[in-house]
C-alpha positions as CSV (number, residue, x, y, z in Angstrom):
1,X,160.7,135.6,54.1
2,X,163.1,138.5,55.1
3,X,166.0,139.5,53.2
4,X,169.8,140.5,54.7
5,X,172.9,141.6,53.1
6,X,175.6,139.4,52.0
7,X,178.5,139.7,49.2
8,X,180.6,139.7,51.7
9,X,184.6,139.4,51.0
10,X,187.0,139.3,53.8
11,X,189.0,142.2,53.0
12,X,188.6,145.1,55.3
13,X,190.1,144.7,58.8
14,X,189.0,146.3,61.6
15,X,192.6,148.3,61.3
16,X,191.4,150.0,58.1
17,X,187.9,149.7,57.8
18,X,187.3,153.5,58.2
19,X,189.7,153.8,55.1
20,X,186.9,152.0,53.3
21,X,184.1,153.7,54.1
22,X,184.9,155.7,51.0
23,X,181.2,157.0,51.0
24,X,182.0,159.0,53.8
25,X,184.5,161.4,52.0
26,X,182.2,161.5,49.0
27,X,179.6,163.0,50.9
28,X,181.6,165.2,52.8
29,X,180.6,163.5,56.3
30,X,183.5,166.2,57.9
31,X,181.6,168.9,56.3
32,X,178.4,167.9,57.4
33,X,179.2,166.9,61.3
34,X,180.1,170.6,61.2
35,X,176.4,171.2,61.4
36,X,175.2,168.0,62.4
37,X,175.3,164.4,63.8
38,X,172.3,163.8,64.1
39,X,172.3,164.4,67.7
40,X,169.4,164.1,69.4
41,X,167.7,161.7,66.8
42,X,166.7,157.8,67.8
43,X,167.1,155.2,65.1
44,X,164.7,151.9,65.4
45,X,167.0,149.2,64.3
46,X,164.4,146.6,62.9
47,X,166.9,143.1,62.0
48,X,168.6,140.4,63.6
49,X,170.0,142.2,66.8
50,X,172.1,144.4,67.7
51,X,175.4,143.6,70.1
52,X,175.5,147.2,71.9
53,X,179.5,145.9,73.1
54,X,181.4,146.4,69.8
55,X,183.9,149.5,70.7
56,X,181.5,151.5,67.6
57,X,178.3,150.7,69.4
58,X,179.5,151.5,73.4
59,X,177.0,153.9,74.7
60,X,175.4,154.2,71.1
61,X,172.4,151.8,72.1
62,X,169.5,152.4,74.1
63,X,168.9,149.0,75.3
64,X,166.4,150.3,78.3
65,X,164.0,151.8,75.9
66,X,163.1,148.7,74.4
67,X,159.5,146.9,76.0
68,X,159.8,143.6,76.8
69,X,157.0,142.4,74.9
70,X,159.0,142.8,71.7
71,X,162.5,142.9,73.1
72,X,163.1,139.3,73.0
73,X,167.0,138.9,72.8
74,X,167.4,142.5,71.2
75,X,170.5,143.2,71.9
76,X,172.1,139.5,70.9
77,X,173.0,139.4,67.1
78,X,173.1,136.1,65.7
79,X,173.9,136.9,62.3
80,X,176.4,140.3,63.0
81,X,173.8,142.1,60.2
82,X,171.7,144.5,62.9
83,X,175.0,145.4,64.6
84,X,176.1,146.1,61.2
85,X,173.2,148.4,60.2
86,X,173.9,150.2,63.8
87,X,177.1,151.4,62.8
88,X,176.8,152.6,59.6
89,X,174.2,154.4,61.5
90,X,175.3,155.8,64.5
91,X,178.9,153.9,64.9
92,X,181.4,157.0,66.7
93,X,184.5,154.7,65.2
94,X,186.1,153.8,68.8
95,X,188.3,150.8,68.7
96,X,189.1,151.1,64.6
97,X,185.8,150.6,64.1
98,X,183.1,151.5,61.7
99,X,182.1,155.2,61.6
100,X,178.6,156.2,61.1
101,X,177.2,159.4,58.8
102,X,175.3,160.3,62.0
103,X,177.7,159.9,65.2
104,X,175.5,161.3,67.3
105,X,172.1,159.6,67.2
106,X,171.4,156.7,68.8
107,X,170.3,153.2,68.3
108,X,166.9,151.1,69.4
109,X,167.4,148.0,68.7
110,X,164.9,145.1,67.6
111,X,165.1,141.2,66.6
112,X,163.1,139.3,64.6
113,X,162.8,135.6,63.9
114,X,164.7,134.6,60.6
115,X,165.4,131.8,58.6
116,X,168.9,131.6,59.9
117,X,167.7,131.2,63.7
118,X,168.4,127.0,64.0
119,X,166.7,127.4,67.5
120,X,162.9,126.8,66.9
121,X,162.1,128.1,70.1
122,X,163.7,131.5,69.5
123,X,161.8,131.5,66.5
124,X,158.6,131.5,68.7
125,X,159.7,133.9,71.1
126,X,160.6,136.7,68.8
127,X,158.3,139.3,68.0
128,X,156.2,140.1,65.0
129,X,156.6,142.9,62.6
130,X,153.7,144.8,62.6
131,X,153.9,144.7,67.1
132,X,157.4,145.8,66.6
133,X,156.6,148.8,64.1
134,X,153.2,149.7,66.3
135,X,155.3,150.0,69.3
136,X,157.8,152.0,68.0
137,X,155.2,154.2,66.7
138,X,154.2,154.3,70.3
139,X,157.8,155.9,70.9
140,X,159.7,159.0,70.2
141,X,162.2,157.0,68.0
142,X,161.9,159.2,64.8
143,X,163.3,157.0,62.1
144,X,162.6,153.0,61.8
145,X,165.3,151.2,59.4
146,X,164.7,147.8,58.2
147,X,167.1,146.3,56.0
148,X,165.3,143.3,55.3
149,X,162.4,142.3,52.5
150,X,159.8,139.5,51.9
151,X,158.1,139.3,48.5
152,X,154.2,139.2,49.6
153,X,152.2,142.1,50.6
154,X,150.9,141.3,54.5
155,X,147.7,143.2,55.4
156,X,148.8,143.1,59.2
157,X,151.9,144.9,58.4
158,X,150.3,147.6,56.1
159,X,148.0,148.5,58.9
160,X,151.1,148.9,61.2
161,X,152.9,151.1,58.6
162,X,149.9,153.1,58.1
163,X,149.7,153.2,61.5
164,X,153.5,154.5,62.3
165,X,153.0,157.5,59.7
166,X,149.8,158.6,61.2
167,X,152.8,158.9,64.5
168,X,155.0,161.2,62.7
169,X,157.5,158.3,62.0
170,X,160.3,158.1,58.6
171,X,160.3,154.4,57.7
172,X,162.9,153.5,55.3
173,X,163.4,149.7,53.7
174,X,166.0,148.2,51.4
175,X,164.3,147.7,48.2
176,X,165.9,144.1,47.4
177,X,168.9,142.3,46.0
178,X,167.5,140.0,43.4
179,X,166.7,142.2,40.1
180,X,169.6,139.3,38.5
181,X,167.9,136.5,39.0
182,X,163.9,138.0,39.3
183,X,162.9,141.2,39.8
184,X,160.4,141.1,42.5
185,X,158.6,143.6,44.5
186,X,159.8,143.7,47.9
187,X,158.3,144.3,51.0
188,X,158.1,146.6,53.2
189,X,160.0,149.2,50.9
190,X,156.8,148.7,48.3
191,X,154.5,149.6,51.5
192,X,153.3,153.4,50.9
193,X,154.4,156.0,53.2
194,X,157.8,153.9,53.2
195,X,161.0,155.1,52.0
196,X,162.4,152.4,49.5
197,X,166.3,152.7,49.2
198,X,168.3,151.5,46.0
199,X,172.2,150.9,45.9
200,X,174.7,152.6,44.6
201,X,178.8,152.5,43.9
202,X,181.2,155.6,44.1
203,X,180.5,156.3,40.7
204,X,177.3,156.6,41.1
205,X,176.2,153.2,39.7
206,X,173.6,150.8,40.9
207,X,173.9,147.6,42.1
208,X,172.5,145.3,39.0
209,X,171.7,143.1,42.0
210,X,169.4,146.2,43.3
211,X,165.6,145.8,42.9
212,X,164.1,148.3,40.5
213,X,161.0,149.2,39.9
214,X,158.1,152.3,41.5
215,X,158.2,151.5,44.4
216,X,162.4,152.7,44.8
217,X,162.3,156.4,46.3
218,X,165.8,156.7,46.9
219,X,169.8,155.6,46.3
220,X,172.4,155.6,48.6
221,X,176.5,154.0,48.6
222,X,175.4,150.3,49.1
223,X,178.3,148.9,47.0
224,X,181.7,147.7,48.6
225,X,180.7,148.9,52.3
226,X,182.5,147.0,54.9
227,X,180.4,145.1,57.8
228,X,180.9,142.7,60.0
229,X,181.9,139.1,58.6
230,X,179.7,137.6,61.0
231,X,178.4,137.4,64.8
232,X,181.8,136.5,66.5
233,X,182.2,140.5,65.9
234,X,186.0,139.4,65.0
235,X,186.5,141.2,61.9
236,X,185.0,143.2,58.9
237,X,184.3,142.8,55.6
238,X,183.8,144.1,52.3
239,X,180.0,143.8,52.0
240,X,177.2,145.3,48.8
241,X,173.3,145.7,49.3
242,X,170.5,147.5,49.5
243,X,170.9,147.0,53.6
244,X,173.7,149.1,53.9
245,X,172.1,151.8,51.3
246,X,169.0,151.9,54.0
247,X,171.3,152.0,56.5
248,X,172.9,155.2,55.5
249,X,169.9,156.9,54.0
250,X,168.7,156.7,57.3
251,X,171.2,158.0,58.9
252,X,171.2,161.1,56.3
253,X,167.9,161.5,57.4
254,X,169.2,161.4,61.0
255,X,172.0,164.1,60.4
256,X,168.7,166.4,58.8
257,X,166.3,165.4,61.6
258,X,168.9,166.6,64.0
259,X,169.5,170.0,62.1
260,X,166.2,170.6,62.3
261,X,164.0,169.1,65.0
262,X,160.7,170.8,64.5
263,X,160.5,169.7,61.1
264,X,158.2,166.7,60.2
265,X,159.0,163.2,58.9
266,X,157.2,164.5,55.7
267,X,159.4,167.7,55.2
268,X,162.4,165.6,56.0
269,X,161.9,163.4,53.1
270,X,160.9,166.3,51.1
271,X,164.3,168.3,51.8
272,X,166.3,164.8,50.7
273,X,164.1,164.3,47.7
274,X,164.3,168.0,46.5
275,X,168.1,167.5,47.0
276,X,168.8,164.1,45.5
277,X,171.2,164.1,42.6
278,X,169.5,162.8,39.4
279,X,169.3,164.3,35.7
280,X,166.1,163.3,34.9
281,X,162.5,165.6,35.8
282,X,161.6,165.2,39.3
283,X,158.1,164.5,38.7
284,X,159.2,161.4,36.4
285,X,161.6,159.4,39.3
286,X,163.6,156.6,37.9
287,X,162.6,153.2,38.0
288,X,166.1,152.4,39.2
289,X,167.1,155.2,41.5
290,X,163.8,156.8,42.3
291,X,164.2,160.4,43.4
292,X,168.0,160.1,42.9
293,X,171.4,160.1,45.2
294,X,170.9,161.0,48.5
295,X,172.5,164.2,49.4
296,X,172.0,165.3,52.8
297,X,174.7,167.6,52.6
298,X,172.9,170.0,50.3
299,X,170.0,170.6,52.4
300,X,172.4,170.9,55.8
301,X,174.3,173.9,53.9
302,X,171.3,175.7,53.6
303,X,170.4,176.9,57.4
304,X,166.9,178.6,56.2
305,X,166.0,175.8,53.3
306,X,162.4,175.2,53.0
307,X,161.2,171.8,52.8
308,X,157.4,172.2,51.6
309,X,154.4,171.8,54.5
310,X,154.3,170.1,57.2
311,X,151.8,167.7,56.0
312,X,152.5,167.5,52.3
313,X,153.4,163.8,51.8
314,X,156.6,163.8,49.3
315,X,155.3,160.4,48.4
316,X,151.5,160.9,47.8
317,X,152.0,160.3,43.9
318,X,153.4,156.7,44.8
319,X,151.5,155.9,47.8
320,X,148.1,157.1,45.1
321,X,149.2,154.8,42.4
322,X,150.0,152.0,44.5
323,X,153.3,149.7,43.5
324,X,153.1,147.7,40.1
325,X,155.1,145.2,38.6
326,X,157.8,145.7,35.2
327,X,154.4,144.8,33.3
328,X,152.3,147.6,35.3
329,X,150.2,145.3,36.8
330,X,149.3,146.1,40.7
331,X,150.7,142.4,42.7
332,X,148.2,140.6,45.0
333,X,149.0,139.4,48.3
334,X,149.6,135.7,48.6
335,X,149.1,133.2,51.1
336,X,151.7,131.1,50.7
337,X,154.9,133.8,50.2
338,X,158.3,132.9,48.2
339,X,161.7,133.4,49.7
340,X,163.0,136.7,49.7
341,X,166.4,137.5,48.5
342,X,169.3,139.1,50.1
343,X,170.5,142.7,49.8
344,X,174.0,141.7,47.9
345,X,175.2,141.3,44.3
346,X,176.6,143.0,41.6
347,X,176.5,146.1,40.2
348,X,174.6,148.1,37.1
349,X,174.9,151.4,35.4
350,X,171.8,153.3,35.9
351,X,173.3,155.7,33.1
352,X,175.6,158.5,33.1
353,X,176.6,160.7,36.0
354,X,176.3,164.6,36.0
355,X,179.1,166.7,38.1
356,X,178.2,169.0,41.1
357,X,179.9,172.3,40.7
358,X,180.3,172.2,44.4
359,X,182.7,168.8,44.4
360,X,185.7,168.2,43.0
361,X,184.4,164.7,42.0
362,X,181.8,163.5,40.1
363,X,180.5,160.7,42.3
364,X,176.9,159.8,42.6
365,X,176.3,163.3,41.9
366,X,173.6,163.0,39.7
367,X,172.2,159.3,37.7
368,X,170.3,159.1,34.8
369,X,167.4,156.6,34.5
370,X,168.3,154.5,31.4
371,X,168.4,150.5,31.0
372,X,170.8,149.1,33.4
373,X,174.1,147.6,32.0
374,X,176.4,144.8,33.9
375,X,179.7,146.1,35.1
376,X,180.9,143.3,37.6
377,X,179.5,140.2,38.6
378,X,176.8,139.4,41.2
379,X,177.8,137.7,44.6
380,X,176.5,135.3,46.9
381,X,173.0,136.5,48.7
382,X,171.7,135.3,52.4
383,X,167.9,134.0,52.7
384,X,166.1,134.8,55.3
385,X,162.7,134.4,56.9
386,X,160.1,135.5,58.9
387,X,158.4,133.1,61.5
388,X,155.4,134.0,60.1
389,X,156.0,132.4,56.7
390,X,157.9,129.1,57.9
């Protein structure tokens, strides 16, 4: 069972979208693409497709680079939620459409069979996680985003995430959008040596629809991000989830990649988790917004920061201690998995927020880590699965 996005409200049009990407102006995106746009770095896009025709995604997408063994109808979005994840990533805005944080990189993109596929024999066809992940590990893609979840721990796929970081590669994974009906642990954000991403509002709020829980490294703006409505590609809409919070952590990670392309997958990470905005000790992450906001901006202003060893692992506390549950009991893998919510929903204070000195704003700047309360009510959630677990 895989997990997408959803909350979606038909309210941005393709006109104005870019005038709703408020995340953009509260990281300073115009500031950053002074020094980097993440040029040079390739994004795996791991989801339902991605249409590389939308006038955000022209000459964005490396459709060639994608083996035919596991390319099975990558670049033809059924549900408009890959294509979505592309351009928050790596959209250059052409045609009034959506801007990425990291213009510059570019997009691999990758399908896999979910729930919503009616056509059992594209089901069959598509290809399985853990070949997708090994063979991009095979690749020079640096960064693999997958903005989907299921709820059971797969031994296959653990090997193939192991696997992938012993290649170098930054994997990041939305964490989950159910924490209001049940909080479970989601997969493969709870994988180790995978970044799991929380979401956040311009206030620097999380989603009460986020997951919480050990296994979330990082926040990022997932809250009242327009996407596409759907696959006719027609218009956007106003959409909230831990997909579009992986989304654009990964293309922070991107923008920092590009800045500095010797560094490691491991001192990337590092330099975003060193610069996160929180208000609690760093050696005692939040349940709800791990590390903190992600701020790639305050490691790009810094042309000689350091960001640790090479080979340090920024996660080696989490990936030791392996993920447990609210109670802090370690989950077993099942063999018959339960489906997997979406990435949508309402949102939850994580606590207060701290000002940066260097903003004139105090937006996601800095979140504590106390009990979450409701602010606005949850929306509606897609569920999705993998062909695997049918």
């Amino acid at each position: 069972m895989t997990v997408l996005s959803g909350g979606l409200t038909p309210s941005a049009s393709a006109a104005d979208v870019q005038s709703q990407q408020w995340y953009l102006s509260a990281m300073k995106a115009d500031e950053m693409w002074k020094v980097s746009t993440g040029k040079g770095v390739k994004v795996a896009v791991v989801d339902t497709g991605v249409n590389p025709n939308t006038p955000s995604l022209k000459g964005q997408v490396l459709v060639g680079e994608v083996p035919g063994a596991v390319g099975y109808k990558a670049t033809e979005d059924y549900d408009g939620h890959g294509t979505s994840m592309a351009e928050l990533i790596a959209g250059t805005g052409a045609g009034n459409g959506l801007k990425g944080l990291a213009p510059g990189a570019k997009i691999v993109p990758y399908r896999l069979a979910m729930k919503d596929m009616k056509d059992g024999s594209e089901k069959e066809k598509a290809p399985e996680l853990p070949d997708v992940i090994r063979t991009i590990a095979d690749s020079d893609v640096k960064i693999i985003t997958m903005s989907f979840g299921e709820d059971i721990e797969r031994p296959d796929v653990l090997a193939a995430v192991k696997y992938a970081w012993a290649k170098g590669k930054l994997m990041v994974a939305a964490t989950g959008n159910d924490a209001q009906e049940k909080n479970f642990i989601g997969y493969p954000a709870a994988y180790p040596y995978v970044v799991g991403v929380a979401a956040s509002d311009k206030s620097g709020t999380v989603g009460k629809f986020s997951e919480h829980g050990n296994y979330v490294d990082l926040a990022a703006p997932g809250l009242d991000v327009p996407t596409w409505c759907d696959n006719t590609f027609r218009s956007y809409c106003s959409s909230q989830g831990t997909s579009q919070a992986t989304a654009i952590a990964s293309a922070s990670a991107a923008l920092v990649w590009s800045a500095h392309p010797k560094w490691t997958a491991n001192q990337v990470l590092a330099s975003l988790i060193d610069t996160a905005g929180r208000n609690w000790a760093k050696d005692d992450p939040s349940t709800y917004l791990g590390y903190g906001l992600i701020r790639p901006r305050m490691v790009l202003e810094q042309s000689n920061f350091n960001p640790g060893p090479a080979s340090t692992d920024p996660l080696a506390k989490e990936n030791a201690t392996g993920v447990t549950d609210e109670a802090g009991n370690s989950p077993s893998a099942s063999a018959s998995p339960q489906p997997t919510k979406a990435t949508s929903g309402g949102q939850t204070s994580a606590a207060v927020s701290a000002s940066d000195t260097s903003d004139n704003t105090t937006m996601w700047i800095a979140l504590g880590a106390a009990a979450a309360v409701l602010v606005i009510g949850g929306g509606a959630f897609a569920v999705i699965r993998s062909r695997r677990a049918t």
